[in-house]
N, C-alpha and C positions, 0 to 999 in steps of 0.2 A: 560642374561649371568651373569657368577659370576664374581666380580669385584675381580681379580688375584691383588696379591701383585704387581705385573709389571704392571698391566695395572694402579694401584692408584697410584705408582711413576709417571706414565707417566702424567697423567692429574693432579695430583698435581702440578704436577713442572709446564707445561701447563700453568696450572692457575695462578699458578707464576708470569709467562710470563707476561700473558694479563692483571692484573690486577697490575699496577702500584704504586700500596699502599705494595705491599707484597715483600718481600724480597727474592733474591736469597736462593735456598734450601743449605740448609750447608750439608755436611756429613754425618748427622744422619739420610739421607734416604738411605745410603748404609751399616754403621751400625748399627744393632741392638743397642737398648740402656741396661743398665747394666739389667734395669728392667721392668715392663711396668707400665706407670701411673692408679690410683688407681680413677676409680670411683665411687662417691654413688650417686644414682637414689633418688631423691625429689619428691615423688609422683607418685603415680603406676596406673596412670593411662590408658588409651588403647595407647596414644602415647608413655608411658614409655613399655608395652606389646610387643606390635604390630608392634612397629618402632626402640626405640632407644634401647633396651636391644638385640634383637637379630643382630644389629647393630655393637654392641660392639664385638660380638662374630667374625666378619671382618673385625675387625679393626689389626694394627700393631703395636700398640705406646700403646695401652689401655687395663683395664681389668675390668670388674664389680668386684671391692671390698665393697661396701656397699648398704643398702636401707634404705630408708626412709620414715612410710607411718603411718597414722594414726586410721588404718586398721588388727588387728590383723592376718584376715585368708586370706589375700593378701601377709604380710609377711611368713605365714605357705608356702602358694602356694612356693612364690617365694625363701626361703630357700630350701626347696626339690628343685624345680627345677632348682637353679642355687647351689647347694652346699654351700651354705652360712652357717657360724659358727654365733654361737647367737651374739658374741662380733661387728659382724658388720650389726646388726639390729637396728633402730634407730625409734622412732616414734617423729613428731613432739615439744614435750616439752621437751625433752633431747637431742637435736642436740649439746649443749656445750661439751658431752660426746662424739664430734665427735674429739677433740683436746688429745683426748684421744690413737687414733688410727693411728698409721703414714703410715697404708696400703693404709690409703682415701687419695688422693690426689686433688681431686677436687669433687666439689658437685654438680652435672645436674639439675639444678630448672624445673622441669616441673609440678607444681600444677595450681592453676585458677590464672589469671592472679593478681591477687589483693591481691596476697599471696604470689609474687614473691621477696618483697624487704624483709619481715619480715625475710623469711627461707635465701635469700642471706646472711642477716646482720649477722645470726645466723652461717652460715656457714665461713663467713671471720672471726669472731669473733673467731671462733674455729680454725683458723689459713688454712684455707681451700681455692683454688683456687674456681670459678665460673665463670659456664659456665649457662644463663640463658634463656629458651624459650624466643619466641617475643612472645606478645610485650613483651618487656621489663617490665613496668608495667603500672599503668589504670591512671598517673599524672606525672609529669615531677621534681616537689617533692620527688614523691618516688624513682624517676630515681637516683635523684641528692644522696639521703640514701644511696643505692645499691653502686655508684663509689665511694661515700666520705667512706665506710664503707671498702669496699676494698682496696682503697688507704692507709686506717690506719693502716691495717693489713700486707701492703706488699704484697698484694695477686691480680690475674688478675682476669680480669674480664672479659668474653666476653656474646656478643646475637648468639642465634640461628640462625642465617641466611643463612640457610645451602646452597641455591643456591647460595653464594659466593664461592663455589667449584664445581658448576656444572657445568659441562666444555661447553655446549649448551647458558649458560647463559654467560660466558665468552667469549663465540667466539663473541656473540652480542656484548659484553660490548668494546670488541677489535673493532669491524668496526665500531661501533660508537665513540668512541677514534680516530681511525685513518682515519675515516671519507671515509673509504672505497668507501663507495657508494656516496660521496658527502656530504657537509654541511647537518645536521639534524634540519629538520624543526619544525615536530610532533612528539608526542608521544599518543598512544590509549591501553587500558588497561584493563582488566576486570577478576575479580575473585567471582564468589561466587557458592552457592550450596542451595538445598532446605532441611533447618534443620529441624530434627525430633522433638523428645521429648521435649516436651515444660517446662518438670520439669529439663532440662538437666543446669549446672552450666552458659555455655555458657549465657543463655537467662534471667541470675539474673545482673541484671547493679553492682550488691555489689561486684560480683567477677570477671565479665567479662569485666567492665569498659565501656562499649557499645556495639554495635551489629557486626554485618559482617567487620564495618571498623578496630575493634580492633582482628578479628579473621583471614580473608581473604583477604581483603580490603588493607593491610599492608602489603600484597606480591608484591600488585600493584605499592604502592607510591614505596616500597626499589627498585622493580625492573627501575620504571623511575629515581630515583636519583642514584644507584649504576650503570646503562647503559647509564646514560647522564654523567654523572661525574659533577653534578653542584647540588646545592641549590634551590631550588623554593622559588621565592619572593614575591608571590603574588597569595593566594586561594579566592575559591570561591565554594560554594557547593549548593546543594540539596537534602534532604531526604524524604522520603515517607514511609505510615508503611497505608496499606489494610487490616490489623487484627491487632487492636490492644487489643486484646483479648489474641493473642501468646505475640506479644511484645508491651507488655504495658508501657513499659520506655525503649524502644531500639528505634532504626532505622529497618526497616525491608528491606529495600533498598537502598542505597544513589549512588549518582554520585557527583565527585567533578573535578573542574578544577585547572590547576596549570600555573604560568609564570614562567620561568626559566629567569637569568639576560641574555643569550646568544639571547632570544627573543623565543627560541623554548616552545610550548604549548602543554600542555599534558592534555587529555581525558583521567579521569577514572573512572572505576564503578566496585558495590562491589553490593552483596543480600545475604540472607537469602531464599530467593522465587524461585527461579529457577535455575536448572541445565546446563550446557554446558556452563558456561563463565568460561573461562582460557586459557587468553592470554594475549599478548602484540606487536604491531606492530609498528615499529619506519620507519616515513617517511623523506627520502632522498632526494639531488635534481636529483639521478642518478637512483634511485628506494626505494623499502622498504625490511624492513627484519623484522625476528620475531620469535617470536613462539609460538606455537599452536600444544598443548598444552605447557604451558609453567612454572606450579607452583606446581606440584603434584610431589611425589616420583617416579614414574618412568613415561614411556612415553613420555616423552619432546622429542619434536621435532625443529625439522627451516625450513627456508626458504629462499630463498636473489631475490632480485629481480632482477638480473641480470643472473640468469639460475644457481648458482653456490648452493650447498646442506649446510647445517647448520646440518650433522648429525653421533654426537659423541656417540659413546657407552655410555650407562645406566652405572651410579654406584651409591653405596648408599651415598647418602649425608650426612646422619647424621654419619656413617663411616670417611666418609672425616673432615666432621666438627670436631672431637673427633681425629682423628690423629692428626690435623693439631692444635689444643687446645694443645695437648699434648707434639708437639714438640717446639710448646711455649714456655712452663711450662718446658721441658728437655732442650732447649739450652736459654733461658731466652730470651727470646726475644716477643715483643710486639706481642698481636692477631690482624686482621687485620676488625675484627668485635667488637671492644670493648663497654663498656658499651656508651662510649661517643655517638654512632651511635645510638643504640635504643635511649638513651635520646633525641639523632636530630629526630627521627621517630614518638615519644609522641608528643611534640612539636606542629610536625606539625599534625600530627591527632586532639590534640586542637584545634590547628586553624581551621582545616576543621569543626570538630563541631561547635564552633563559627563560623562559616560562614552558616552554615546550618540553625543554629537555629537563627539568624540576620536578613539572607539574604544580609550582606553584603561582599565585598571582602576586606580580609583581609591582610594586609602588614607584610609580616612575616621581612623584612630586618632591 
């Protein structure tokens, strides 16, 4: 179904609700604003394609006013196809020239992950909001660049994490908050996929910063920390790699474990090698609930284990996440995803590698 103007109010505010970090909706979901915020796409890659540009196009607070690509006939393509005027074509070494243009209002980082703090810095510099793919980026260093750089400029910052507006993932986030089904014991987890092309960027550690845990793997840990509502104190992993001919300085599989301070212990696992992991089940003392599938752009489902459904209408995420960026940025007020969360999310992915590559369990407190 297409997600109606009425129905994103609806699960917006929803999400609102259940997520306790986010603030009552102001007014500016019954008003239209004077104008719609201005953004330019960082990299034209199949997820700027194929997900976040035609995304824009249902959004209500947004408008694709720029790109950015270092790519000459990716910009040809995408001027014809999106009517774009030369003045807001931008290739990587002239991003400064983006302080130039007051249509841009924020800049979508989606290049390889290891590219993410340079093009952010360029873009706050130029007086420009950011909004950044996860991860965030490949060290906790670069994390800290990205928010100090923003902070200088006056300008927001938020991660990708578009299932913080998916309302399936929020109904979870709610009964484990309110403890619906009973105190939460466990957590169990799993995302990964069997990747292709072995010259693809993903599978160069220079720009992907590691394998499946910095790609997919990191749907896992946000979703046990954003649905437990706590910190993990204490990792502990495992990696494995049966071709190291594909990935010769990656992980080609890993599982890692987590303590939460509430005592609750979370299973998770992440690959590169096989298909059909995607999900997440959290165990109760009254039953479990979940879902399955639980980290893709559409398709998410639930379940509860007390006979009751977990099943909200499909909308686009990265739609929501770019509204919700947007009225931000138009009623000035804090993202609810800010850079400060991906920096928590590097962090602990550090850690998990160090524990992987140790073997031992790491105190993250």
């Amino acid at each position: 179904m297409t997600f109606s103007a009425i129905s994103r109010r609806h699960f917006l505010k929803t999400g609102a609700l259940a997520a306790t970090s986010l603030p009552l909706l102001s007014p500016a979901f019954a008003d239209p604003p004077a104008r719609k915020v201005g953004f330019a796409l960082c990299g034209l890659g199949s997820l700027s394609t194929d997900q976040i540009a035609p995304a824009l196009q249902q959004t209500e607070y947004c408008r694709l006013a720029g790109i950015i690509t270092g790519t000459p006939a990716k910009a040809a393509r995408w001027k014809a196809q999106y009517n774009l005027a030369d003045n807001c074509i931008y290739n990587y070494d002239n991003m400064d020239r983006l302080a130039d243009n007051p249509d841009i209002d924020v800049v979508y980082v989606v290049t390889p992950n290891a590219l993410h703090a340079e093009h952010a810095v360029k873009a706050a510099k130029a007086g420009k909001h950011v909004l950044s793919e996860k991860p965030m980026e490949v060290s906790a260093a670069k994390c800290q660049q990205m928010i100090e750089a923003c902070r200088a400029a006056h300008r927001q910052l938020a991660v990708g994490y578009r299932l913080h507006f998916e309302p399936n993932t929020l109904e979870c986030q709610r009964l484990a908050r309110e403890k619906a089904l009973g105190e939460i014991k466990m957590f169990e987890g799993g995302f990964g996929f069997s990747i292709g092309d072995p010259k693809q960027w993903r599978l160069n550690r220079a720009l992907s910063g590691g394998g499946p845990l910095m790609d997919v793997g990191i749907y896992v840990l946000q979703a046990a920390r954003f649905v437990l509502g706590e910190e993990p104190s204490l990792v502990s992993a495992v990696a494995t790699n049966t071709d190291p001919d594909k990935f010769h300085d990656l992980e080609e599989s890993l599982t890692w474990q987590m303590k939460f301070p509430s005592g609750v212990l979370a299973s998770c696992s992440t690959t590169y090698r096989i298909g059909g992991m995607n999900q997440f089940k959290i165990f109760a003392t009254r039953g479990a609930f979940g879902l399955d599938s639980a980290f893709g752009y559409d398709g998410i489902r639930g379940y509860r284990g007390d006979g009751q459904e977990i099943a909200f209408p499909h909308i686009n995420q990265f739609a929501a996440e770019m509204d919700d960026f947007a009225l931000c940025i138009l009623e000035n007020r804090p993202t609810k995803v800010p850079g400060d969360e991906g920096l928590r999310d590097v962090k602990i992915m550090m850690a998990i590698y160090e524990a992987a590559r140790t073997g031992k369990t790491i105190n993250l407190s």
